[in-house]
KOLPA-191248 format. One record per residue: x, y, z of N, C-alpha, C, O in turn; chain; residue number from 1. Coordinates in nm, 4 decimals. Example, Ala and Ser with C-alpha at 12.3 -4.5 7.8 and 13.67 -1.06 7.14 Angstrom:
<recs>
     n_xx     n_yy     n_zz    ca_xx    ca_yy    ca_zz     c_xx     c_yy     c_zz     o_xx     o_yy     o_zz chain resi
   1.3190  -0.5690   0.7800   1.2300  -0.4500   0.7800   1.3200  -0.3300   0.7800   1.4236  -0.3319   0.8465     A    1
   1.2850  -0.2250   0.7080   1.3670  -0.1060   0.7140   1.2900   0.0030   0.7870   1.3409   0.1138   0.8039     A    2
</recs>
This chain:
<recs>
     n_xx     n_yy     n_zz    ca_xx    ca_yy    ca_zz     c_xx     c_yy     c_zz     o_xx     o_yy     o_zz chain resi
  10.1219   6.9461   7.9175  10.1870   7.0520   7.8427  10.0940   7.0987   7.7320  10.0282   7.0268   7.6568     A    1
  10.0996   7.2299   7.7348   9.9884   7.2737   7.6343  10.0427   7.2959   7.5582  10.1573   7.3370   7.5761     A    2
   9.9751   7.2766   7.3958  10.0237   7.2509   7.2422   9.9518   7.3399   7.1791   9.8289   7.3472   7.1809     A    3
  10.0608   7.4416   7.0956  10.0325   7.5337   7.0630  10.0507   7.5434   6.8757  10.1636   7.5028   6.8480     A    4
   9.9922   7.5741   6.7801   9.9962   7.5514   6.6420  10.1472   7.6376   6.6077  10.1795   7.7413   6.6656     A    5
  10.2194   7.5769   6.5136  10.3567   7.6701   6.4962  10.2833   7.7783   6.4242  10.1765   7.7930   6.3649     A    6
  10.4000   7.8542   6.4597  10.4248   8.0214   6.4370  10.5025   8.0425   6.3581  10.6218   8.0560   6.3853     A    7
  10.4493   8.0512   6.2293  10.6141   8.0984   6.1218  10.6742   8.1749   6.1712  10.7818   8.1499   6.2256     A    8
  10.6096   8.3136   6.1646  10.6262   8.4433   6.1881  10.7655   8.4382   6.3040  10.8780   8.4869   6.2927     A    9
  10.7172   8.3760   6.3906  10.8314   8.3585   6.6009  10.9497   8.2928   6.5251  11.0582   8.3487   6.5083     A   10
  10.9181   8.1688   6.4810  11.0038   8.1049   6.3853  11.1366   8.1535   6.3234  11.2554   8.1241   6.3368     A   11
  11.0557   8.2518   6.2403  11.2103   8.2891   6.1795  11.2761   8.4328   6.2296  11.3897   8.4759   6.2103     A   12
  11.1493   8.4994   6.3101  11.2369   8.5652   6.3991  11.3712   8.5034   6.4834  11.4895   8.5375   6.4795     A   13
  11.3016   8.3978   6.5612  11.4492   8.3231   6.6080  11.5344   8.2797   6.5665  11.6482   8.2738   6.6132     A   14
  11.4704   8.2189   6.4148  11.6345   8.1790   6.3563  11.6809   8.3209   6.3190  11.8036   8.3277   6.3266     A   15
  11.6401   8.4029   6.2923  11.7227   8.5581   6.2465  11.7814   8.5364   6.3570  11.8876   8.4741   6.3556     A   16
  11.7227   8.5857   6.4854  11.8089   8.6324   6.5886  11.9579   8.5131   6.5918  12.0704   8.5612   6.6058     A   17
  11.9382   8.3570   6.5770  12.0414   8.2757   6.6034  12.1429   8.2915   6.4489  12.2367   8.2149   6.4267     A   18
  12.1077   8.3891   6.3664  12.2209   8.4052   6.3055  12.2086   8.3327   6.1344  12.3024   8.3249   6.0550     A   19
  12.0802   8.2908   6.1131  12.0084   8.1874   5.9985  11.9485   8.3194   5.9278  11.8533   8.3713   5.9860     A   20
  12.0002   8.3877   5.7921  11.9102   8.4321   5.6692  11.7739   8.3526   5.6775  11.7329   8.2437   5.7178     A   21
  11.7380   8.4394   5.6316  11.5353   8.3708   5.5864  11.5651   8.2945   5.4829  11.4705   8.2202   5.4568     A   22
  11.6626   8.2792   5.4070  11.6915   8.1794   5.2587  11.7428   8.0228   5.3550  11.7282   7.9036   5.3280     A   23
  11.7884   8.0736   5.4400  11.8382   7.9228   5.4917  11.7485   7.8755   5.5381  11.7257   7.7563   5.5175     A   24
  11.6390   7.9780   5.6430  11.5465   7.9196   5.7219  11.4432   7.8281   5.6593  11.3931   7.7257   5.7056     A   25
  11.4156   7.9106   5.5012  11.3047   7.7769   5.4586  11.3837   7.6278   5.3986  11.3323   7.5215   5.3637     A   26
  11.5257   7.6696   5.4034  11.5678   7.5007   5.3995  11.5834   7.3952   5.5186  11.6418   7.2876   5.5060     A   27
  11.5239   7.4404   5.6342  11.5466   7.3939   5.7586  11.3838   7.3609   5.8031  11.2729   7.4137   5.7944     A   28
  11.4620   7.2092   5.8683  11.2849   7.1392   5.8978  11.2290   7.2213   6.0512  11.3067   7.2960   6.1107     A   29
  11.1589   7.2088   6.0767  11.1315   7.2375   6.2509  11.2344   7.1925   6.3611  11.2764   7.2606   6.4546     A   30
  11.2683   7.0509   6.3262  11.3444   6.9941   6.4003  11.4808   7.0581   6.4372  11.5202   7.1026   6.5450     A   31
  11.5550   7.0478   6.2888  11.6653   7.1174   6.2463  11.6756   7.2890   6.3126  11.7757   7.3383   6.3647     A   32
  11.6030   7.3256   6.3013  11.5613   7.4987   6.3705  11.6136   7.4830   6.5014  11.7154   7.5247   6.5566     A   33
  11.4783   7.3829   6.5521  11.5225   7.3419   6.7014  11.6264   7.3353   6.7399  11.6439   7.4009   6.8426     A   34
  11.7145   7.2806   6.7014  11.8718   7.1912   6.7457  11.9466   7.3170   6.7243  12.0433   7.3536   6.7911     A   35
  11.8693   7.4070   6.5815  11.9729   7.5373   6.5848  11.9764   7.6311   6.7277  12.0656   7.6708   6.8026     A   36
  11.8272   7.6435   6.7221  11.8154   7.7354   6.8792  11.8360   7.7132   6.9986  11.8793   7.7869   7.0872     A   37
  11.7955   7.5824   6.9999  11.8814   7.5086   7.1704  12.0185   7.5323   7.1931  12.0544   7.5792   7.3012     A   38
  12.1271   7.4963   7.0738  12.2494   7.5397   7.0359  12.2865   7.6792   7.1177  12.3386   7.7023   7.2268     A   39
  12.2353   7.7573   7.0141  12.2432   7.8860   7.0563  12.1813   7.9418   7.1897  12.2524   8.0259   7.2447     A   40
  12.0600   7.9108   7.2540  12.0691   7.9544   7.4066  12.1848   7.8444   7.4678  12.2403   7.8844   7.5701     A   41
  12.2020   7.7906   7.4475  12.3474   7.7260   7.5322  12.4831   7.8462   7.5255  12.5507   7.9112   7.6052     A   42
  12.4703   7.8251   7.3636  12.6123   7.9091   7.3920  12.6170   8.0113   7.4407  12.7061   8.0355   7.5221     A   43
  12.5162   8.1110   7.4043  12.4499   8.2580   7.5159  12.4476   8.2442   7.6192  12.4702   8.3451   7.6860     A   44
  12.4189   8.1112   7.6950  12.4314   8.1012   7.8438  12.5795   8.1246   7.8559  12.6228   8.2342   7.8915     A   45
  12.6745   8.0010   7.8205  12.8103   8.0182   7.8324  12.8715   8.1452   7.8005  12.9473   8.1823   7.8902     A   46
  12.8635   8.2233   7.7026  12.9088   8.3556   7.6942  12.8705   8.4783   7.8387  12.9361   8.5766   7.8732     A   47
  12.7342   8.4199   7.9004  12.7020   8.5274   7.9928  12.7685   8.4620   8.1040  12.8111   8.5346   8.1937     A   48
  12.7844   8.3335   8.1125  12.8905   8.2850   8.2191  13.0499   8.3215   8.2272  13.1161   8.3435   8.3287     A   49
  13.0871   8.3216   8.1067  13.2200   8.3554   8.0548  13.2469   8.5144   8.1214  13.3545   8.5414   8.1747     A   50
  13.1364   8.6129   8.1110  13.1357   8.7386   8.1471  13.1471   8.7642   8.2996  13.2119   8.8478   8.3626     A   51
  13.0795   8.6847   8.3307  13.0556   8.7143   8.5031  13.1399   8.6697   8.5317  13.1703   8.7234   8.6383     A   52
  13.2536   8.5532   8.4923  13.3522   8.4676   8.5613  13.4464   8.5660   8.5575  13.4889   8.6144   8.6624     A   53
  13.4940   8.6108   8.4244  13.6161   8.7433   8.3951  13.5814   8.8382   8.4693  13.6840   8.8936   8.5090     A   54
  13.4606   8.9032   8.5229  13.4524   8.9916   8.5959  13.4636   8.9840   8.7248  13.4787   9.0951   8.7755     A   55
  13.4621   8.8837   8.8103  13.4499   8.8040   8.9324  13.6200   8.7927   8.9114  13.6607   8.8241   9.0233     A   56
  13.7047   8.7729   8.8520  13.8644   8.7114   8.8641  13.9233   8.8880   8.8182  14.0289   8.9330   8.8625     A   57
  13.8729   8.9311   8.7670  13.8624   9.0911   8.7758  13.8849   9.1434   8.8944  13.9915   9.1909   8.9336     A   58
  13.8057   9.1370   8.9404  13.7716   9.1923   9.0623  13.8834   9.1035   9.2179  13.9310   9.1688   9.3108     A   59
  13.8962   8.9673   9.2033  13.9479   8.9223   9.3046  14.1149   8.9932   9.2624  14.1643   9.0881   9.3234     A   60
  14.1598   8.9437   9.1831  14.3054   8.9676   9.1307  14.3205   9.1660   9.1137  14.4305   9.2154   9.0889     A   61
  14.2196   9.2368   9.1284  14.2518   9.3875   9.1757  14.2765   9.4216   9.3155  14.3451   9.5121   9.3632     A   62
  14.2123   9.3382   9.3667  14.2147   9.2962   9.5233  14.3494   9.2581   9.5915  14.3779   9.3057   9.7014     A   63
  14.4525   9.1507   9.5096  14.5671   9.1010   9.5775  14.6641   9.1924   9.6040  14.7156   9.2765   9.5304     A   64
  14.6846   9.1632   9.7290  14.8453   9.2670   9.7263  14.9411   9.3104   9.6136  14.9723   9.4183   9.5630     A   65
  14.9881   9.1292   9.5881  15.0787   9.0973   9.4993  15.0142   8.9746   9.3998  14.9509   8.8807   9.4481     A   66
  15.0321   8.9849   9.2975  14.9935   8.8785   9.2088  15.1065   8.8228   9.1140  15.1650   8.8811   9.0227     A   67
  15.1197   8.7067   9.1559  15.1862   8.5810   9.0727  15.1429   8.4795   8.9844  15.0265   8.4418   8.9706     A   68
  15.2150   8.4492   8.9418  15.1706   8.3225   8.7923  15.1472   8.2128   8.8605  15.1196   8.1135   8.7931     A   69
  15.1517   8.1966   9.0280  15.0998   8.0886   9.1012  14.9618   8.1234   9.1102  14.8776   8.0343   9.1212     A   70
  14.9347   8.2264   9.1072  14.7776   8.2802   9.1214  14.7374   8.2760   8.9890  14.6244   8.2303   8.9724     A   71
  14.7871   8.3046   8.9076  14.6872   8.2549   8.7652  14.7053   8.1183   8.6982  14.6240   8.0616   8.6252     A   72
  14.8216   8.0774   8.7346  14.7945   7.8947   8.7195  14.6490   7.8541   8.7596  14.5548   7.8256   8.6856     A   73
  14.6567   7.8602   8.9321  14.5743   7.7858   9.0098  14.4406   7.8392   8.8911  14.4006   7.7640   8.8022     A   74
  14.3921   7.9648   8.9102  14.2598   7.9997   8.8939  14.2536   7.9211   8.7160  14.1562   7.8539   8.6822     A   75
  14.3614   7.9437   8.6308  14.3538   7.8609   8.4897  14.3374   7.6994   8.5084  14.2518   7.6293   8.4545     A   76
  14.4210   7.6655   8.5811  14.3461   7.5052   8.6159  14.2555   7.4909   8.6552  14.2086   7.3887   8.6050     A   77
  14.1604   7.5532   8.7543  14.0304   7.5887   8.8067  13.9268   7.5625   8.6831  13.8269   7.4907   8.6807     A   78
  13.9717   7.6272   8.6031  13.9078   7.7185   8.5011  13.8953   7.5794   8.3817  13.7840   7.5675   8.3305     A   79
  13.9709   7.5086   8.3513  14.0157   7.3583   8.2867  13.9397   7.2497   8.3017  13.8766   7.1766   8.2254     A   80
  13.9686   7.2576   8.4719  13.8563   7.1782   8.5272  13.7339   7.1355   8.4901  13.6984   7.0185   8.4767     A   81
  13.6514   7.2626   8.4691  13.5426   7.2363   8.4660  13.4872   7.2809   8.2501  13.3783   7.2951   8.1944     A   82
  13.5649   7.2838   8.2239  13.5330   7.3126   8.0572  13.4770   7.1480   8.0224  13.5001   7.1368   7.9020     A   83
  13.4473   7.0852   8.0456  13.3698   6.9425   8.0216  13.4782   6.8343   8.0315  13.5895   6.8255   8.0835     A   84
  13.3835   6.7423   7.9466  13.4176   6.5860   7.9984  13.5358   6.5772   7.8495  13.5148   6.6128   7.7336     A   85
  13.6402   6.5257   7.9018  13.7017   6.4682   7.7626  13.7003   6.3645   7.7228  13.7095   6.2750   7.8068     A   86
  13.6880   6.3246   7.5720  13.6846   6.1937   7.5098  13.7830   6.1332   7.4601  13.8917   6.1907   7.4537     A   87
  13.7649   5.9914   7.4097  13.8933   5.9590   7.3713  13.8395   5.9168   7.1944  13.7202   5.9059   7.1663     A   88
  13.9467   5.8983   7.0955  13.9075   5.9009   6.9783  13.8238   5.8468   6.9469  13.7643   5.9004   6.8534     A   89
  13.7536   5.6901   7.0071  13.7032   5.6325   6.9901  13.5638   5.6670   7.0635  13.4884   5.5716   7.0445     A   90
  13.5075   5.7570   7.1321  13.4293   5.7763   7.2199  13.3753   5.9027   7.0806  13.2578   5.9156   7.0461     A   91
  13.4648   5.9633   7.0344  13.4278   6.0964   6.9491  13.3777   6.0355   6.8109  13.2693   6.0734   6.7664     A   92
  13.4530   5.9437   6.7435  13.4296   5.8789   6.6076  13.3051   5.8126   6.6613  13.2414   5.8006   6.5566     A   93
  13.2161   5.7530   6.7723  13.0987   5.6694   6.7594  13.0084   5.8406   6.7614  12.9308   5.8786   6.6738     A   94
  13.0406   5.9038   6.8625  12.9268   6.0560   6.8518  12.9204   6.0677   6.6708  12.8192   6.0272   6.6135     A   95
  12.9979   6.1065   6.6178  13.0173   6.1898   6.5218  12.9669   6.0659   6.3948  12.9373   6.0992   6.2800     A   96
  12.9657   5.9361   6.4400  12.9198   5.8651   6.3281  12.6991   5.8595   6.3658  12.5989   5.8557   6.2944     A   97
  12.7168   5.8612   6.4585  12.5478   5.8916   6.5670  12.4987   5.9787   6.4885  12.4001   5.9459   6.4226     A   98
  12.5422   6.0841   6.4775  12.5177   6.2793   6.4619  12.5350   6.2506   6.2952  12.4517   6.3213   6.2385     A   99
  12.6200   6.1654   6.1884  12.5871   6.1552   6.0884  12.4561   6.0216   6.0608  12.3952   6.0190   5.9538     A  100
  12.4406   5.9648   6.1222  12.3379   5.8206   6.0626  12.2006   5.9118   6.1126  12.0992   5.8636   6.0622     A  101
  12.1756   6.0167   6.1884  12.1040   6.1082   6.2558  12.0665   6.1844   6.1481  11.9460   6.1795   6.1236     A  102
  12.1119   6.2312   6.0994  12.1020   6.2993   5.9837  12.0804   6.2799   5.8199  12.0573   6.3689   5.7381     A  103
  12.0931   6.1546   5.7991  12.0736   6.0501   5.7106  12.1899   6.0450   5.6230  12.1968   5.9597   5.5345     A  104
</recs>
């Protein structure tokens, strides 16, 4: 992997674009940036997923003859399904104590 010298300049273009003032950006390490921008292309992915899915259930449900609340159950449980893994309190309090000792 080729290693490239940081780029202020790219830098805080991206944190602009992820939504970070230039006053915040110089309180933020490299690292911290990072975790901001990974963040954010995630959630941009999910939002462009979110789009195509509504438009795709758009499109099938203009299609049905007749449409029932058996047809939007199913596709909302569908939809449930797959929104991630759930935790239990104790699974969330060890993350969230991780994500603080992480942070100092």
């Amino acid at each position: 992997m080729e290693h490239r010298e940081w780029d202020w300049d790219i830098a805080l273009r991206n944190a602009v674009q992820c939504g970070i003032l230039p006053e915040q950006f110089w309180d933020l390490t490299p690292a911290e940036l990072n975790v901001i921008i990974v963040v954010y292309v995630e959630k941009m992915k999910d939002e462009r997923k979110s789009g195509i899915i509504a438009a795709f259930y758009s499109a099938y449900f203009s299609r049905l003859k007749t449409l029932s609340t058996t047809d939007l159950e199913k596709v909302l449980k569908e939809i449930d399904g797959t929104t991630g893994q759930e935790m239990t309190d104790e699974e969330m309090l060890t993350v969230v104590k991780q994500l603080a000792k992480d942070r100092g």
